[in-house]
C-alpha positions in Angstrom: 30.0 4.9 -14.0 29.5 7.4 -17.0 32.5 6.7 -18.3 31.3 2.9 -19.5 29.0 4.6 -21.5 28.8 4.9 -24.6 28.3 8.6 -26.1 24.9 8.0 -27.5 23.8 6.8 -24.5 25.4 9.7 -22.4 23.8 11.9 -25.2 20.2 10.4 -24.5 20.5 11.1 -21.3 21.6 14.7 -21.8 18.8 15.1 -24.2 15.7 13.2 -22.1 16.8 14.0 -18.4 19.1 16.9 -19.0 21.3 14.7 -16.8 24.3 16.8 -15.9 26.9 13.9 -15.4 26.5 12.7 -18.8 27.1 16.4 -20.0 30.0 16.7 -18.1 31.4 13.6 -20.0 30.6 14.4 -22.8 32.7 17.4 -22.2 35.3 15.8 -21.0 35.8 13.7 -23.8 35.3 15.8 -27.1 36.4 19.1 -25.7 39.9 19.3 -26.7 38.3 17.8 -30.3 36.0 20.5 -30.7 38.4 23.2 -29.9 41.0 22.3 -32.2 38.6 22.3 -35.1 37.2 25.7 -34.1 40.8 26.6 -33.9 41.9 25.4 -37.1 39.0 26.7 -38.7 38.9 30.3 -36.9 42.7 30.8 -36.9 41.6 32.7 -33.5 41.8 31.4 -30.1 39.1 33.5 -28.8 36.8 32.7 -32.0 37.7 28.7 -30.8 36.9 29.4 -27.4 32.8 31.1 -28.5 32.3 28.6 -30.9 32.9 25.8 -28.2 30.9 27.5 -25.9 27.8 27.8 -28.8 28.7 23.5 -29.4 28.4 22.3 -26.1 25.0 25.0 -25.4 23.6 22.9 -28.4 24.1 19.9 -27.5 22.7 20.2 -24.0 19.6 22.5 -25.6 19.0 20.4 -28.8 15.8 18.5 -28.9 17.0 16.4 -32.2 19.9 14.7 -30.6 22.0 12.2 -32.3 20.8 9.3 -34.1 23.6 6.3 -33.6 21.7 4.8 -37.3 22.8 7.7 -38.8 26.4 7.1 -38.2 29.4 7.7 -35.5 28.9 10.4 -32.7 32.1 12.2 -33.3 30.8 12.6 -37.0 28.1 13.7 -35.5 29.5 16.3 -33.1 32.2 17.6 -35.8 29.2 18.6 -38.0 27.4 20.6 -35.6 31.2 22.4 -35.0 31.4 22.9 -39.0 28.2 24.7 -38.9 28.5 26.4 -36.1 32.1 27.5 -37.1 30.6 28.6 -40.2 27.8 30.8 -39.0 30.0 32.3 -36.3 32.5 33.0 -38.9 30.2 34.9 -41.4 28.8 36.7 -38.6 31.9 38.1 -37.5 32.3 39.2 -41.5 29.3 40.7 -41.8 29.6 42.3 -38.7 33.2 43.8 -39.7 31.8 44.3 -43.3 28.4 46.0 -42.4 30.7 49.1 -40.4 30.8 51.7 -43.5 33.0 54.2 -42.1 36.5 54.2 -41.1 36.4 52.6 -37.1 38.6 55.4 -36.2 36.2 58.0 -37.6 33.2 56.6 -35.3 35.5 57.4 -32.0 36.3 60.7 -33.2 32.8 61.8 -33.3 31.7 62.8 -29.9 32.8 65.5 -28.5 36.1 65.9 -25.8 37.7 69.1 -24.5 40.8 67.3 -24.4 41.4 67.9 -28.3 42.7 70.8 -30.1 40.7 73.4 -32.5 41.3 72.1 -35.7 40.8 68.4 -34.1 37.9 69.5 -33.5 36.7 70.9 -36.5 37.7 68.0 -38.3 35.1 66.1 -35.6 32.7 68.4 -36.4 33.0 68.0 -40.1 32.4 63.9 -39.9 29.4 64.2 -37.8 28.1 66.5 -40.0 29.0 64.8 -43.1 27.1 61.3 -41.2 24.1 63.2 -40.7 24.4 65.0 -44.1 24.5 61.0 -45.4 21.6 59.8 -42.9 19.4 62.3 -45.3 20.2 60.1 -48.2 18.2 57.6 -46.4 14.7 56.5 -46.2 12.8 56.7 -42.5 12.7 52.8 -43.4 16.8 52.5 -43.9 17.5 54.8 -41.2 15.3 53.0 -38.7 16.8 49.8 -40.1 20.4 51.1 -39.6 19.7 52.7 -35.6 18.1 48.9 -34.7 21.0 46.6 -36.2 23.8 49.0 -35.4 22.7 50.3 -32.3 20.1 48.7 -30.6 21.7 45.2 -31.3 18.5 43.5 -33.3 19.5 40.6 -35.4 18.4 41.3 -39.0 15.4 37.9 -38.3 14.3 39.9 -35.3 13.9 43.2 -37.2 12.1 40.6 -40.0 9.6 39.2 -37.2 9.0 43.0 -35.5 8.3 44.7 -39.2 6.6 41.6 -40.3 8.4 41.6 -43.2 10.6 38.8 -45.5 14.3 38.4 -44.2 15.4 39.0 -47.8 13.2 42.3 -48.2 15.2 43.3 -44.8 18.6 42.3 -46.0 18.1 44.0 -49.3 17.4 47.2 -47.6 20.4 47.2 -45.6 22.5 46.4 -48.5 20.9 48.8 -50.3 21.1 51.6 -47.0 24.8 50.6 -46.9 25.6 51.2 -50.4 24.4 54.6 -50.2 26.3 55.8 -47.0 29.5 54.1 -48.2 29.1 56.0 -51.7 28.5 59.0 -49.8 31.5 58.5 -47.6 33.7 57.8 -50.1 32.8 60.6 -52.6 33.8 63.0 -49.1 37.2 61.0 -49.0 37.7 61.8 -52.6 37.2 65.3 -52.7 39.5 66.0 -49.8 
């Protein structure tokens, strides 16, 4: 019977009743749609598969829904991809961007028995020259640093907890950043 209707009535009833037929439907008939944008868009099947996932959570969470005055459905549902595609692709830049050290130097840090001597100077020397870099650094920026990095805060989280502006908090970890990369790469140059 769901499959008579139309997809802005299967979407009212995903968004009034959270009915989990018409979802399903819904599903069924955009998925491969969705997917091959993602794809097209990501270059990455993975990146295709989370941003499908994040598409199909919205529609079934949104509270707006789709407006059939506004236009077609599929127009519709390839916007909400776009954007999604979009934020999910900056976020894996900034996340790749935001790293400032070599990845390779992060895993070489702690401690292992299982290295040689002079391996192990050399580890020894890059945690230093980390901490040695962390000094360059406000409480603020070092704070700042251990939540997004380590603790896993999103920068509008750290916003809301500080009660701060986003932009004040993104300024201060582009300006945080910019110091421990200039540190960094002053090291590499003296080497």
């Amino acid at each position: 019977m769901m499959h008579r209707k139309t997809d802005g009535e299967l979407m009212n009833l995903v968004r009034l009743r959270r009915d989990r037929a018409a979802f399903e439907q819904l599903y069924d008939r955009y998925v491969k749609l969705v997917y091959s944008f993602a794809l097209k868009s990501t270059q990455n099947e993975h990146a295709a598969r989370d941003v499908v996932q994040l598409v199909f959570t919205r529609l079934w969470t949104t509270e707006s829904g789709y407006d059939p005055n506004k236009g077609q459905f599929v127009n519709w549902l390839i916007t909400i991809t776009r954007n999604l595609t979009i934020d999910y692709v900056r976020k894996q830049r900034r996340h790749e961007a935001a790293v400032a050290f070599e990845p390779d130097e992060w895993a070489r840090i702690p401690a292992d028995e299982r290295h040689s001597p002079e391996e192990e100077a050399g580890r020894k020397w890059v945690r230093e020259q980390i901490r040695e870099a962390y000094h360059l650094l406000s409480a603020h920026q070092i704070r700042l640093i251990e939540r997004v990095y380590w603790e896993g805060y999103t920068l509008s989280e750290i916003a809301k907890m500080n009660n701060e502006p986003l932009g004040t908090i993104k300024s201060r970890l582009h300006q945080s950043l910019k110091v421990l990369r200039k540190h960094m790469a002053s090291l590499k140059e003296g080497k």
